[in-house]
Steps between C-alpha positions, in 0.01 A plus 500: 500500500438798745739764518589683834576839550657641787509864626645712774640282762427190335673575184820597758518202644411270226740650332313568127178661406340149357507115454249249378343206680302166415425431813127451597438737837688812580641389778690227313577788252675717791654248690668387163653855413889495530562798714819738479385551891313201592421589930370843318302317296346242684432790794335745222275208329278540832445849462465531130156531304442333184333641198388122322429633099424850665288339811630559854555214707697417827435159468768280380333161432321724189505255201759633207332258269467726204612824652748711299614746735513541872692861664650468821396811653699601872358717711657875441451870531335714294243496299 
């Protein structure tokens, strides 16, 4: 089971800060979230990065196959 963590913009339209996911590619994984905001979502998944058990990744066909933790990381301000 990998658990996904949202922040920023994600978490907002997601509506919670984390869920958990068998599926077997991230993509699957997002596409199965039940959004509070669901056009926000799907819109934001495009521009999001993706820290895969702390390794950054933009691509969404990365295997979860024994992954514990992926952050959705929107872009922001600040540093």
């Amino acid at each position: 089971m990998t658990t996904l963590r949202f922040f920023a913009a994600a978490r907002a339209a997601v509506g919670t800060d984390e869920t958990t996911t068998s599926a077997p590619t991230l993509d699957d994984a997002l596409r199965a979230v039940p959004a509070a905001d669901a056009e926000r979502w799907t819109a934001l998944q495009e521009r999001c990065s993706y820290l895969v058990d702390g390794v950054t990744t933009r691509d969404r066909s990365t295997s979860l196959v024994g992954v514990g933790t992926v952050d959705v990381m929107p872009p922001f301000a600040g540093g």
